[in-house]
C-alpha positions in Angstrom: 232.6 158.9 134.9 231.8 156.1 137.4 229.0 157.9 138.7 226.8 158.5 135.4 227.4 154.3 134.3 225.9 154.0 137.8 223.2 156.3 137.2 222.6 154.6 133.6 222.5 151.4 134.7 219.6 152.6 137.9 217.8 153.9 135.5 217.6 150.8 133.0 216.8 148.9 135.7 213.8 150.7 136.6 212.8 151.2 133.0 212.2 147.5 132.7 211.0 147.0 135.7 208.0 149.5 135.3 207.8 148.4 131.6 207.0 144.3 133.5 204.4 145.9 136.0 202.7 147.4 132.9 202.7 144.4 131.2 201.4 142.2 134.0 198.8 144.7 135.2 197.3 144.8 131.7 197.7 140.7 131.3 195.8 140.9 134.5 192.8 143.4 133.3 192.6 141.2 130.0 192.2 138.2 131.8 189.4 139.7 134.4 187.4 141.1 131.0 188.0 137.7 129.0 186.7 135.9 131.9 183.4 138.7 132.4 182.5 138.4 128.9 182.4 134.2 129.2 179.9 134.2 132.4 177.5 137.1 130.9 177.8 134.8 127.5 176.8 131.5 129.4 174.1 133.0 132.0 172.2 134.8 128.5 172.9 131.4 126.8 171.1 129.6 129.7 168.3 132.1 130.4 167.1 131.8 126.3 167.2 128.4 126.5 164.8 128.2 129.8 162.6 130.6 128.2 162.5 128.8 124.8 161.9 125.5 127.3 159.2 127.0 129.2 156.9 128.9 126.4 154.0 130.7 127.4 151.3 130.2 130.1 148.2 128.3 128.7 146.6 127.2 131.7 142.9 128.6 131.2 139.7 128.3 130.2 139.7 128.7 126.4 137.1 129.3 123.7 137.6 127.8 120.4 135.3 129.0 117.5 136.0 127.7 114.1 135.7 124.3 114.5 131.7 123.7 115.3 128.4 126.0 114.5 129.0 126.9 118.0 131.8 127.8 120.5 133.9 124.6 121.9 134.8 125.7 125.6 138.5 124.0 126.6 140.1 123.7 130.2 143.7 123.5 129.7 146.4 122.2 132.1 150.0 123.1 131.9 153.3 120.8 132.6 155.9 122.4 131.1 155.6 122.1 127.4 152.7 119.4 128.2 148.8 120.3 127.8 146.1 118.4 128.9 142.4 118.5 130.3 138.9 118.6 128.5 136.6 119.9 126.3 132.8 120.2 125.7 130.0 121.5 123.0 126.8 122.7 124.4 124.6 123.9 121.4 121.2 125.1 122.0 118.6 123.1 120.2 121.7 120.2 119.2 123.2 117.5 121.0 126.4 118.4 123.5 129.0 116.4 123.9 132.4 116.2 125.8 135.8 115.5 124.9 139.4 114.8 126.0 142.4 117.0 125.1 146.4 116.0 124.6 148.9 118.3 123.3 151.7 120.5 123.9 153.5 124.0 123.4 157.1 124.9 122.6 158.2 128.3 122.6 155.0 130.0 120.8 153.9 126.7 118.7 150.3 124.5 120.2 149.6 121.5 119.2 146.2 119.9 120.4 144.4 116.7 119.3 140.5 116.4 120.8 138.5 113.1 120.8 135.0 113.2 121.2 131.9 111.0 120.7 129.7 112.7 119.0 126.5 110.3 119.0 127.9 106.8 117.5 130.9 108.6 115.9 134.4 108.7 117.4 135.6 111.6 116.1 139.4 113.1 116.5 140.2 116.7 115.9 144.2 117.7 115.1 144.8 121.6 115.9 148.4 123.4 115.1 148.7 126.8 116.0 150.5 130.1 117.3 150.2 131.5 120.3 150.3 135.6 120.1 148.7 138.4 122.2 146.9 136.0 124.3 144.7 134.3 121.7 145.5 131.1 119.4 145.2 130.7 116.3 145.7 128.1 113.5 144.5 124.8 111.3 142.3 121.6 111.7 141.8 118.4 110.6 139.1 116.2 111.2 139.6 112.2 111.4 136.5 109.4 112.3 136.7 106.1 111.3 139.9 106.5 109.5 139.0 108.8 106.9 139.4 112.9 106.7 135.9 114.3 107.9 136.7 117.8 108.0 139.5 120.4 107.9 139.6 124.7 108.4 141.1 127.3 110.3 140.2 127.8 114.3 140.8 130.7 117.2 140.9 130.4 120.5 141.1 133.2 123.5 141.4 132.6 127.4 138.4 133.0 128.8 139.1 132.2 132.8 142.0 131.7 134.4 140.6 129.1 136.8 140.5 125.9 134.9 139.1 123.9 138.5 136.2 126.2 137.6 135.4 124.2 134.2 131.7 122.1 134.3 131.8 119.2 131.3 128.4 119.5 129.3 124.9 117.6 130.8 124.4 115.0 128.1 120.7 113.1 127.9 120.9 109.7 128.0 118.9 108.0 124.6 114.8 107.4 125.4 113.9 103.5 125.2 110.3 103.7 124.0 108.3 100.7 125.8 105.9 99.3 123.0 102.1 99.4 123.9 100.1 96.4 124.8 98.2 95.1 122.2 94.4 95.8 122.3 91.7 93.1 123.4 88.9 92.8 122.0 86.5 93.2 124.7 83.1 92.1 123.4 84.9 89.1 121.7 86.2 88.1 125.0 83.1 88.5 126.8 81.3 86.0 124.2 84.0 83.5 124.7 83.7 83.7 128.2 80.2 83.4 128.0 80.4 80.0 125.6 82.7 78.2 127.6 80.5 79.1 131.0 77.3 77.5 129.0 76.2 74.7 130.6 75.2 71.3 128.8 71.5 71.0 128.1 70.0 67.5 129.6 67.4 67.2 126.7 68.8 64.5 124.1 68.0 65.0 120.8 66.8 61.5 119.4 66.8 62.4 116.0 70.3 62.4 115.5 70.5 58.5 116.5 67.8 57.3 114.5 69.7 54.9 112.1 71.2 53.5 115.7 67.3 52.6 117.5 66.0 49.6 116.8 66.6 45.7 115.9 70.6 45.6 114.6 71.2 48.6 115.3 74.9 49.5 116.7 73.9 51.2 120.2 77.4 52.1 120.5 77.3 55.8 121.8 73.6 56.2 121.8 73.0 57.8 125.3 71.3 55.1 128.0 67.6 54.5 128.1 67.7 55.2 124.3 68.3 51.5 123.1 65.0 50.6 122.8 63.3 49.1 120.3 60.9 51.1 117.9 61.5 53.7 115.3 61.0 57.2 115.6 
């Protein structure tokens, strides 16, 4: 009778015990998957957020057509989400000119502003667009002076990855038209010249100082050895 309480009581005792290991093995598996599931949870957290930081590449040479007759070429630089660098026009027949360009780019959203002078006009040009499949596209709006010159849709595709490649646009500097001397008038000229070289004849001519010659006459100005007396 002794010998079966003995044996009940081994066997309780190593019923709990393997029923503890069990529990502790499987505490200990929960724990090691609970703690798995946090780091993959943070690294994905941390790699969207770098990507949604970074956004796309837009360091080229870009084309822009919408905005002028003509193609506007655009060298873009890229510091993080910041753009900058420079634009030009070249049309054939027109005036070219060259700009500066500000902006930046978050996840797939550009935002560009250009300033040029175009002739006397300083002229601003706002873009917003989306960048997809290497091109991008978007709207406009045209400030100078203060006032809304212009508005539309634009696209733009890379054209060359090597921005230090990018020439700005030969612009002609204004002609200064140098007015003609005024025409002499030769022949006038000559017979000035030739009056003024003319000498003075030495013949007097006595008739002109006739009321002057004679008794009480005023000889004032009458030429010497003219005072005489006698009439003429």
């Amino acid at each position: 009778m002794n010998k079966k309480r003995m044996i009940l009581s081994l066997l309780f005792v190593l019923l709990f015990t393997g029923l503890s290991l069990g529990q502790t093995d499987n505490n200990t598996s929960i724990t090691k998957t609970i703690a798995t599931n946090e780091s993959i949870s943070v690294n994905e957290t941390a790699a969207n957020v770098t990507q949604a930081g970074s956004g796309p590449n837009l360091n080229y040479i870009w084309s822009f057509s919408g905005i002028e007759t003509g193609s506007i070429t655009m060298a873009l630089n890229q510091e993080g989400s910041d753009l900058y660098g420079q634009a030009k026009f070249e049309p054939e027949g027109g005036k070219a000119w060259n700009a500066d360009v500000v902006g930046s780019v978050i996840e797939n959203e550009v935002e560009l502003t250009l300033t040029a002078q175009k002739d006397k006009e300083l002229i601003t040009t706002k873009m917003t667009g989306t960048y997809a499949n290497d091109t991008i596209n978007g709207n406009f709006t045209q400030i100078s002076g203060g006032k809304k010159v212009g508005n539309g849709t634009f696209s733009a595709m890379w054209i060359n990855p090597d921005t230090s490649s990018y020439i700005p646009a030969v612009i002609e500097e204004p002609k200064v038209e140098t007015p003609a001397p005024a025409a002499v008038d030769a022949t006038a000229a000559s017979n000035a010249s030739a009056e003024t070289a003319k000498p003075a004849s030495r013949f007097v001519d006595v008739r002109q100082y006739k009321d002057k010659i004679g008794p009480g006459g005023d000889l004032s100005g009458v030429p010497p050895g003219m005072g005489g007396s006698g009439g003429i």
